[in-house]
C-alpha positions as protocol buffer text, in pm:
chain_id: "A"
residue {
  index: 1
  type: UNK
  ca { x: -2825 y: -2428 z: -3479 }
}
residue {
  index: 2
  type: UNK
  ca { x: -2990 y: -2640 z: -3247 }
}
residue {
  index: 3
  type: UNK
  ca { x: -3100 y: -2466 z: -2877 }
}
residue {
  index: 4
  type: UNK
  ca { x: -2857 y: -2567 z: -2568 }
}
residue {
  index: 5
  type: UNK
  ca { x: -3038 y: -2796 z: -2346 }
}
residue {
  index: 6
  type: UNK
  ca { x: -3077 y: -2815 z: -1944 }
}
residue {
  index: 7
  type: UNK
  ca { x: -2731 y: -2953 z: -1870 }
}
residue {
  index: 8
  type: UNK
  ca { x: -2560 y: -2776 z: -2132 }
}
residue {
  index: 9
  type: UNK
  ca { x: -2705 y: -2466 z: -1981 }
}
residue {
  index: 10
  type: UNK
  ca { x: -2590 y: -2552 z: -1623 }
}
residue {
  index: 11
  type: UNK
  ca { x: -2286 y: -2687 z: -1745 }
}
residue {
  index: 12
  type: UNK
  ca { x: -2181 y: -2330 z: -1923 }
}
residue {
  index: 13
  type: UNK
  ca { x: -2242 y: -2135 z: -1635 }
}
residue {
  index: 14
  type: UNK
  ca { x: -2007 y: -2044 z: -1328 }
}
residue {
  index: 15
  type: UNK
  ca { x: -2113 y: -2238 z: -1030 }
}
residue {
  index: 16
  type: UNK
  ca { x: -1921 y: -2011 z: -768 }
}
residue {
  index: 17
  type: UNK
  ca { x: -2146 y: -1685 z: -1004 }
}
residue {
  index: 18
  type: UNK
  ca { x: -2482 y: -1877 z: -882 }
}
residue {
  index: 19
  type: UNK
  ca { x: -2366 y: -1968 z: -509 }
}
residue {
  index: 20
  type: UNK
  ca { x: -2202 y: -1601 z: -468 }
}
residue {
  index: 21
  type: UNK
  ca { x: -2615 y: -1505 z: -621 }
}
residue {
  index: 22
  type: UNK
  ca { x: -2768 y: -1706 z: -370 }
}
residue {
  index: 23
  type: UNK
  ca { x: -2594 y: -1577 z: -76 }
}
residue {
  index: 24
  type: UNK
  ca { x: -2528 y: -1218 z: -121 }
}
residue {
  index: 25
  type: UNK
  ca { x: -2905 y: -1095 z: -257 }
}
residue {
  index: 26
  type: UNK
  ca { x: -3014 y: -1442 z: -139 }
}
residue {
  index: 27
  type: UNK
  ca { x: -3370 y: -1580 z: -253 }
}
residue {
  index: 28
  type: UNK
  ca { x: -3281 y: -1771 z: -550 }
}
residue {
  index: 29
  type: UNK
  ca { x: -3078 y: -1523 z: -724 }
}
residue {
  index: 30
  type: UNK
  ca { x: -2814 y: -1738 z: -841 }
}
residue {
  index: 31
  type: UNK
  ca { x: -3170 y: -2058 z: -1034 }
}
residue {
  index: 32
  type: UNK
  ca { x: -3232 y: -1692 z: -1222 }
}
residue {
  index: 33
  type: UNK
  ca { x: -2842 y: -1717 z: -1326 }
}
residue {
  index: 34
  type: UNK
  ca { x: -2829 y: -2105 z: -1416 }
}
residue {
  index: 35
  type: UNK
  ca { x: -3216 y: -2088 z: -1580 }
}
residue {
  index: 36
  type: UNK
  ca { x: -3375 y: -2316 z: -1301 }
}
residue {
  index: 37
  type: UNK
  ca { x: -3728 y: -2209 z: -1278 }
}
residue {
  index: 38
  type: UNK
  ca { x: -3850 y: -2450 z: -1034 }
}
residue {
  index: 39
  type: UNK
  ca { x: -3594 y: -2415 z: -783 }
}
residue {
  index: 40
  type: UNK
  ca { x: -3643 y: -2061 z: -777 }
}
residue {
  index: 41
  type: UNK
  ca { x: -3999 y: -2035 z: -679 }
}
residue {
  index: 42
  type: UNK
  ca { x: -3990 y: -2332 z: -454 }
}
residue {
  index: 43
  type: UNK
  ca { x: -3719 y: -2097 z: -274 }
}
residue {
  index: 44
  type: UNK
  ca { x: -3948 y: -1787 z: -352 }
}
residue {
  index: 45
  type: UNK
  ca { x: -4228 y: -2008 z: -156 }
}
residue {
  index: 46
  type: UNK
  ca { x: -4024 y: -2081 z: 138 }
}
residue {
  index: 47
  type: UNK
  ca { x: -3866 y: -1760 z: 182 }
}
residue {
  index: 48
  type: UNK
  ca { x: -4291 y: -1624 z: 144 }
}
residue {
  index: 49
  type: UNK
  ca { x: -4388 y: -1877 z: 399 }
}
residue {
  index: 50
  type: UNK
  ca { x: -4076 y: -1795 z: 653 }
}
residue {
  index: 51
  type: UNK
  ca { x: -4210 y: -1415 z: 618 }
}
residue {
  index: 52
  type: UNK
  ca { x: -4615 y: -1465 z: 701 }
}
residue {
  index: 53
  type: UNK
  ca { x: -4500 y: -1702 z: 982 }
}
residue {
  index: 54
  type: UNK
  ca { x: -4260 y: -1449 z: 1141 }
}
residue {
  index: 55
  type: UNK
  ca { x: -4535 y: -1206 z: 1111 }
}
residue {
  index: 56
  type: UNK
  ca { x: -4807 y: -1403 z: 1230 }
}
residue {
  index: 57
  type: UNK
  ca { x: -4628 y: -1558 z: 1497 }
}
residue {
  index: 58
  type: UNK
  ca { x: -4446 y: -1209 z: 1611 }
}
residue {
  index: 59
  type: UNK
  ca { x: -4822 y: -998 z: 1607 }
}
residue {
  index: 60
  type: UNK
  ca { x: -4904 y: -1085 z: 1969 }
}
residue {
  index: 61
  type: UNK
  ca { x: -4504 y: -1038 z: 2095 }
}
residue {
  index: 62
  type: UNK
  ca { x: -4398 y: -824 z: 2349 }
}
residue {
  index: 63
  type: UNK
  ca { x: -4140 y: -554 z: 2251 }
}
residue {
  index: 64
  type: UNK
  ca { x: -3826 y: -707 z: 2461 }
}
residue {
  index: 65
  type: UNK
  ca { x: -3932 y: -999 z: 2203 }
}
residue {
  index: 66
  type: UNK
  ca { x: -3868 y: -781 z: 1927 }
}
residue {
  index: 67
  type: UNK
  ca { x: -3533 y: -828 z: 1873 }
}
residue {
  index: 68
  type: UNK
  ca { x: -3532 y: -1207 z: 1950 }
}
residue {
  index: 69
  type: UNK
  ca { x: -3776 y: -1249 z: 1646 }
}
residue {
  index: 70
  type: UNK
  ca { x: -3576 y: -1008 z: 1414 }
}
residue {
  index: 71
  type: UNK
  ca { x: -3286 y: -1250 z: 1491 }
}
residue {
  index: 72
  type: UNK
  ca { x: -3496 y: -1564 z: 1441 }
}
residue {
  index: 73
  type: UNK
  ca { x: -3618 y: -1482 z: 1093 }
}
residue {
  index: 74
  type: UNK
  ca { x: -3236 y: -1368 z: 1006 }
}
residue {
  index: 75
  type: UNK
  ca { x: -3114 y: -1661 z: 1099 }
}
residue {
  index: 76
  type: UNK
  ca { x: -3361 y: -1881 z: 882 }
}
residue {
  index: 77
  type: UNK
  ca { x: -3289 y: -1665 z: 617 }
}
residue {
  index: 78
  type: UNK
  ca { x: -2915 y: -1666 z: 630 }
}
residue {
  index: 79
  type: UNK
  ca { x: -2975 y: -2095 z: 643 }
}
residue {
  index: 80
  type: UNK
  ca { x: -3231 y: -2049 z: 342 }
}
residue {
  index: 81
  type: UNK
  ca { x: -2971 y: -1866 z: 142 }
}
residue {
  index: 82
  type: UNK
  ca { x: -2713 y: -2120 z: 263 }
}
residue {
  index: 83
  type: UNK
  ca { x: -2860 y: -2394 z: 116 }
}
residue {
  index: 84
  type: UNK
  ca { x: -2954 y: -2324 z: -209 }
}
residue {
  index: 85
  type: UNK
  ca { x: -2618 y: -2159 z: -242 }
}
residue {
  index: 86
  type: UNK
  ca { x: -2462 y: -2523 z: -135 }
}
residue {
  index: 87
  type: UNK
  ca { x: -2764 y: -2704 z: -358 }
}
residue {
  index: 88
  type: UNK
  ca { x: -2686 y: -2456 z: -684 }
}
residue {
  index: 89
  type: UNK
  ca { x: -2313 y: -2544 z: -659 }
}
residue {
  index: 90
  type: UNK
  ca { x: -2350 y: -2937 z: -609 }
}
residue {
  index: 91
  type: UNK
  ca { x: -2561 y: -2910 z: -882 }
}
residue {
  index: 92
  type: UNK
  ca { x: -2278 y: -2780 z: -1208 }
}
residue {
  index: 93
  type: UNK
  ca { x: -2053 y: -2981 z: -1049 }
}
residue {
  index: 94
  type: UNK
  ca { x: -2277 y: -3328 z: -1096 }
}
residue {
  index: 95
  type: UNK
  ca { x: -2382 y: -3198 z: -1480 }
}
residue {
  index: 96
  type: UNK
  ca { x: -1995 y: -3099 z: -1533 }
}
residue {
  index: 97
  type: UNK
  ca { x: -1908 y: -3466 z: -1387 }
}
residue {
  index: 98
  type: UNK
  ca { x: -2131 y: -3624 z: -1587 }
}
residue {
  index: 99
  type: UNK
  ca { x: -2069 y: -3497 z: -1919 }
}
């Protein structure tokens, strides 16, 4: 029996299992699901990047700051997770249309 390729793969899985993945633990969660490597550590990389610059850019802050930086890097999170959730769900639905 032959192995299932990329399409058949995404096309198997639950697309509302990998957006509910990327939203709720966020990061990529749901590319682990539907066996996307590359998407996942380009998110891994951005979500990396949005860390050191929140920490390098919030070293020299003063403490009312605090809070506005906390909010700032929750926020890009929060988008982060948004869009891969939106980009993971778009994606089954084009394989699923096309086969």
């Amino acid at each position: 029996m032959a192995l299932p390729n990329r399409d058949q793969v995404l096309a198997a899985s639950a697309g509302w299992v990998a957006v509910l993945l990327n939203v709720l633990p966020g990061l990529g969660a749901g590319y682990l699901y539907q066996r996307r490597w590359k998407a996942y550590w380009i998110t891994s990389a951005f979500a990396t990047a949005w860390f050191v610059a929140g920490a390098a850019l919030g070293q020299g802050a003063a403490a009312d700051a605090e809070t506005q930086n906390q909010l700032v890097g929750l926020v890009g999170l929060l988008v982060l997770a948004a869009v891969t959730a939106a980009e993971a769900g778009l994606v089954v639905k084009r394989v699923r249309d096309a086969s």
